[in-house]
PyMOL CGO cylinders between C-alpha atoms (Angstrom):
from pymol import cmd
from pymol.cgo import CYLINDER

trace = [
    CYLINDER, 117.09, 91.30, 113.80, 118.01, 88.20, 111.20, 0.3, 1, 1, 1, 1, 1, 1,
    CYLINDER, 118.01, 88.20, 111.20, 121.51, 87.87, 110.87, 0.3, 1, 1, 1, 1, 1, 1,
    CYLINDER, 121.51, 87.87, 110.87, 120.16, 87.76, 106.84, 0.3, 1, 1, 1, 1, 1, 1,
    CYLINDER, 120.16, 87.76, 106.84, 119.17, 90.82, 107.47, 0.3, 1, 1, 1, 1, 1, 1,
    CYLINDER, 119.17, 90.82, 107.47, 122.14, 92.38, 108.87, 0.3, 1, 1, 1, 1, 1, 1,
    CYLINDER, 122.14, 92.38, 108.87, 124.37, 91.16, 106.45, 0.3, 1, 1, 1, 1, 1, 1,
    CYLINDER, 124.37, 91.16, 106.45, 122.32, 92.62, 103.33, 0.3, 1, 1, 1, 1, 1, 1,
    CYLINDER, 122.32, 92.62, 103.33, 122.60, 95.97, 104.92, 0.3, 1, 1, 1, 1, 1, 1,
    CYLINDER, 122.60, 95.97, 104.92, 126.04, 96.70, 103.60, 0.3, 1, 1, 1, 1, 1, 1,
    CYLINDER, 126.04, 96.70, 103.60, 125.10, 94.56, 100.09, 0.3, 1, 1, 1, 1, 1, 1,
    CYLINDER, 125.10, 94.56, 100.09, 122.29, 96.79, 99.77, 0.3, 1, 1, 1, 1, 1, 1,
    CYLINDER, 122.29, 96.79, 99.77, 124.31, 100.01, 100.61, 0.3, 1, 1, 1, 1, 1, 1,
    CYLINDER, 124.31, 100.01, 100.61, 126.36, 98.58, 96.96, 0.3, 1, 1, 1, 1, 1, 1,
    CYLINDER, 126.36, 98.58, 96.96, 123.92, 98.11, 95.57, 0.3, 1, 1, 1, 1, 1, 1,
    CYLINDER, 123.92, 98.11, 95.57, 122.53, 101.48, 95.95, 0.3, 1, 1, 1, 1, 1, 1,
    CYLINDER, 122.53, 101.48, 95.95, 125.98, 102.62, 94.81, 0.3, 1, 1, 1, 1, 1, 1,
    CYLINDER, 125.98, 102.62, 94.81, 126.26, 100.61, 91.72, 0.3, 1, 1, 1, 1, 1, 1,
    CYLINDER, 126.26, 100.61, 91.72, 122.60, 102.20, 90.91, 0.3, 1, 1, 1, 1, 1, 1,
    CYLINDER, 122.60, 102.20, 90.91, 123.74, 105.17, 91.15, 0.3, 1, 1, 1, 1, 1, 1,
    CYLINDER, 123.74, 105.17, 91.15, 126.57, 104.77, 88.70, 0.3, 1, 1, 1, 1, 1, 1,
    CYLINDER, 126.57, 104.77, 88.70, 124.29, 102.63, 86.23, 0.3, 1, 1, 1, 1, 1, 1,
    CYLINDER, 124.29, 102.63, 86.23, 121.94, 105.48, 86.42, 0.3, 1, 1, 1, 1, 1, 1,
    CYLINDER, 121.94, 105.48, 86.42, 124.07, 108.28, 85.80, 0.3, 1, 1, 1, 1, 1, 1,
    CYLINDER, 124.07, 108.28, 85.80, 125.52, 106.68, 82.84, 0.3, 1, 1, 1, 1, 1, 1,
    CYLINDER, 125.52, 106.68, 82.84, 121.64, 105.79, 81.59, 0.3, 1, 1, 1, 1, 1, 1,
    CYLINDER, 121.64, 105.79, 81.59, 120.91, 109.62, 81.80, 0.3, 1, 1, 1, 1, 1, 1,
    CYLINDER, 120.91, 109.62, 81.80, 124.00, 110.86, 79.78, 0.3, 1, 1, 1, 1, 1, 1,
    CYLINDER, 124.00, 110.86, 79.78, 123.03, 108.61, 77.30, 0.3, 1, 1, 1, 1, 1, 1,
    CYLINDER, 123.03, 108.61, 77.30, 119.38, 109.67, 77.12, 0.3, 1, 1, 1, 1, 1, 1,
    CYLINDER, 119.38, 109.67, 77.12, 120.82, 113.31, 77.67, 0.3, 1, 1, 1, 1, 1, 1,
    CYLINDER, 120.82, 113.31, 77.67, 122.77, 113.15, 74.52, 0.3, 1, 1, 1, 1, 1, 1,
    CYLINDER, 122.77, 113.15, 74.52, 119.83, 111.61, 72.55, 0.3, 1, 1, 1, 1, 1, 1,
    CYLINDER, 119.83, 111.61, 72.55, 117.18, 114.10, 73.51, 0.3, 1, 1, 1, 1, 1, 1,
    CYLINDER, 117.18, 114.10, 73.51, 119.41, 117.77, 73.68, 0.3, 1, 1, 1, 1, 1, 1,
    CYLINDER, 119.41, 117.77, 73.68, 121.91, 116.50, 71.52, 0.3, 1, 1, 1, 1, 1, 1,
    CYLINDER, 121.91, 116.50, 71.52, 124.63, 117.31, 73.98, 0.3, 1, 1, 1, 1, 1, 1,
    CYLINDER, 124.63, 117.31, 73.98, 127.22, 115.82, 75.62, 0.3, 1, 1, 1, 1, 1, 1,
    CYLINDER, 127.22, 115.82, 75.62, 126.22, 117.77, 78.45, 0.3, 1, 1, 1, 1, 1, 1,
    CYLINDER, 126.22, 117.77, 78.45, 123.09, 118.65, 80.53, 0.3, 1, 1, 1, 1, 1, 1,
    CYLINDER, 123.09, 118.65, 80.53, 122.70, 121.80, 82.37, 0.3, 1, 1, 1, 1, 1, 1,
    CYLINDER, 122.70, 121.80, 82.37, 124.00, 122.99, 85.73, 0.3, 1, 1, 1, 1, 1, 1,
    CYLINDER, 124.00, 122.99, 85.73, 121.62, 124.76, 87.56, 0.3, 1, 1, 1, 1, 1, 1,
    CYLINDER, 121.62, 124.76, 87.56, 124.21, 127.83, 87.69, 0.3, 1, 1, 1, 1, 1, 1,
    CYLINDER, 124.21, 127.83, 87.69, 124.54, 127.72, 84.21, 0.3, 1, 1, 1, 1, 1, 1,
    CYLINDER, 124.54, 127.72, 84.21, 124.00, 131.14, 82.55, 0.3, 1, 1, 1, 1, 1, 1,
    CYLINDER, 124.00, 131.14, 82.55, 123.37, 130.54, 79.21, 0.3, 1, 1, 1, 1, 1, 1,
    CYLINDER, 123.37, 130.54, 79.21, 120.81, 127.43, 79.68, 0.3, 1, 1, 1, 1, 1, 1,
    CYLINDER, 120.81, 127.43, 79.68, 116.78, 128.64, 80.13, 0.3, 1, 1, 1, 1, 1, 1,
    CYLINDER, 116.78, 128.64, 80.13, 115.06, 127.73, 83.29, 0.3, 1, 1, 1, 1, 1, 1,
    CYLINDER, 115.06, 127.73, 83.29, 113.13, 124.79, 80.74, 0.3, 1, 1, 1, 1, 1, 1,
    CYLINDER, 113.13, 124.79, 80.74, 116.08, 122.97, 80.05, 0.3, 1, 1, 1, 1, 1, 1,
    CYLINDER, 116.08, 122.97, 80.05, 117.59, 123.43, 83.31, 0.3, 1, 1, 1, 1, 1, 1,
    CYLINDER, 117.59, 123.43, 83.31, 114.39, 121.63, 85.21, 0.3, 1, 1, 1, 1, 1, 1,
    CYLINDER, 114.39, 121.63, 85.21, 113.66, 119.83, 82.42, 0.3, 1, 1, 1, 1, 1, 1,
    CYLINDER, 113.66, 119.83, 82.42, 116.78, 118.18, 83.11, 0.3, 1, 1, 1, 1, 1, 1,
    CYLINDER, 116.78, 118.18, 83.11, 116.41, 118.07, 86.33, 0.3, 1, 1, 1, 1, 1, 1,
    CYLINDER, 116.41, 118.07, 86.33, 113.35, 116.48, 86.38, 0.3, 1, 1, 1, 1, 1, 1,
    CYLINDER, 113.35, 116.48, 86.38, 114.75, 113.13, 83.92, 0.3, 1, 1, 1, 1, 1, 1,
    CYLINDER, 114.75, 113.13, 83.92, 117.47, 112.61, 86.11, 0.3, 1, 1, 1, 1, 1, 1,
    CYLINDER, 117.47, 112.61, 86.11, 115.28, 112.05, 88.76, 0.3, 1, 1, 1, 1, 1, 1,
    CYLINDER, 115.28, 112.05, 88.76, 112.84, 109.92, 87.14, 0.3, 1, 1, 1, 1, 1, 1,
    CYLINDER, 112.84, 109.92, 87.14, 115.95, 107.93, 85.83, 0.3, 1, 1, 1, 1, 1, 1,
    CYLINDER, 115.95, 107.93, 85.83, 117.56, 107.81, 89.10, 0.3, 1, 1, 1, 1, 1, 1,
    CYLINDER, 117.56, 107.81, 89.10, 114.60, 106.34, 91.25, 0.3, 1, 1, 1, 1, 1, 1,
    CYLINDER, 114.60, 106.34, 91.25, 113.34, 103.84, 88.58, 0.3, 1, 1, 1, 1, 1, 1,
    CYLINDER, 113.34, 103.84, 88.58, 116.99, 101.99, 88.26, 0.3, 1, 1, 1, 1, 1, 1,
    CYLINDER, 116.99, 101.99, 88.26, 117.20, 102.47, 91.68, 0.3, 1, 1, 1, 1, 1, 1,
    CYLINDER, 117.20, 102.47, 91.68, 113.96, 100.54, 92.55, 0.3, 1, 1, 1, 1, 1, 1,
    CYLINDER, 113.96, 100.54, 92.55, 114.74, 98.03, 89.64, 0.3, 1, 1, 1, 1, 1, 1,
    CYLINDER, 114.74, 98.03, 89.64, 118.84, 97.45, 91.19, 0.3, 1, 1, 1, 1, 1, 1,
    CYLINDER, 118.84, 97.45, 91.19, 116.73, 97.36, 95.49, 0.3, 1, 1, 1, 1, 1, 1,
    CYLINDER, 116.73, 97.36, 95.49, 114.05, 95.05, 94.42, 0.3, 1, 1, 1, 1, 1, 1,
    CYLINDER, 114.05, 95.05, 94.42, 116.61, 92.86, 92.48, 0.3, 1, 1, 1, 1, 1, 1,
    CYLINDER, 116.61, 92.86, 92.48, 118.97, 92.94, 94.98, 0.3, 1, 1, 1, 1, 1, 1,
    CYLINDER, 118.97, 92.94, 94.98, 116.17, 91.76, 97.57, 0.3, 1, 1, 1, 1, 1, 1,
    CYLINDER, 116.17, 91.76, 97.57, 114.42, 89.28, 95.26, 0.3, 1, 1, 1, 1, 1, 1,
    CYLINDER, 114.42, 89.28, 95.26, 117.83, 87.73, 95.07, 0.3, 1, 1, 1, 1, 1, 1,
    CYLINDER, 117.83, 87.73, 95.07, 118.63, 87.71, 98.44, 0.3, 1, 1, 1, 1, 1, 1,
    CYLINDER, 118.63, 87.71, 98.44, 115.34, 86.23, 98.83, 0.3, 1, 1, 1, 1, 1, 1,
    CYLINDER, 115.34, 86.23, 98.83, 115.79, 83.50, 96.38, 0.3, 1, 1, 1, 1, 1, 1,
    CYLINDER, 115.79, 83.50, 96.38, 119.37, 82.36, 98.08, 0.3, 1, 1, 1, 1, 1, 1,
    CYLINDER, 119.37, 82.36, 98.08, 118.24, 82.39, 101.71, 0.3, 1, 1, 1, 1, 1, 1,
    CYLINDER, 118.24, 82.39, 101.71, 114.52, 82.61, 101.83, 0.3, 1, 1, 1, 1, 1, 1,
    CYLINDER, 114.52, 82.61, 101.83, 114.46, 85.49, 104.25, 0.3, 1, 1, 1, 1, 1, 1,
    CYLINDER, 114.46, 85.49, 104.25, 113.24, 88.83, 102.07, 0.3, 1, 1, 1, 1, 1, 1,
    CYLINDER, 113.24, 88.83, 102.07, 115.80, 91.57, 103.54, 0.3, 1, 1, 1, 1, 1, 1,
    CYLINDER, 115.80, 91.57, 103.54, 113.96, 94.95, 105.06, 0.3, 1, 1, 1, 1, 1, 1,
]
cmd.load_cgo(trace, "trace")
């Protein structure tokens, strides 16, 4: 294995971090703009309707994988760009 590519392994492992973060702030945000909320649903939440429940469920997912992709493939491109080795 590249020594490149051994030493993005625990950059990437950040990186996938800092996504996470990023895209847990993204989804409160759109949360709040769509249900007008501060909140979104628990899935043991009594009072919320099996709609908004996997409705919600279903954006944080989509908004979790696309800045996750978007954070990976930067993180690669630029790892790419400073060493010329694309990291796996």
């Amino acid at each position: 294995m590249n020594m490149v590519k051994i030493a993005y392994k625990p950059f990437g492992v950040g990186l996938g971090m800092a996504a996470g973060a990023v895209a847990g702030t993204v989804f409160n945000q759109v949360w709040k703009r769509l249900g007008h909320e501060d909140d979104a649903p628990d899935a043991t939440d009594e009072q919320r309707h099996w709609r908004e429940i996997l409705l919600a469920a279903a954006l944080q997912g989509a908004i979790f994988a696309v800045v996750r992709a978007a954070v990976e493939r930067g993180g690669a491109r630029t790892t790419k760009r400073l060493t010329g080795v694309w990291p796996d």
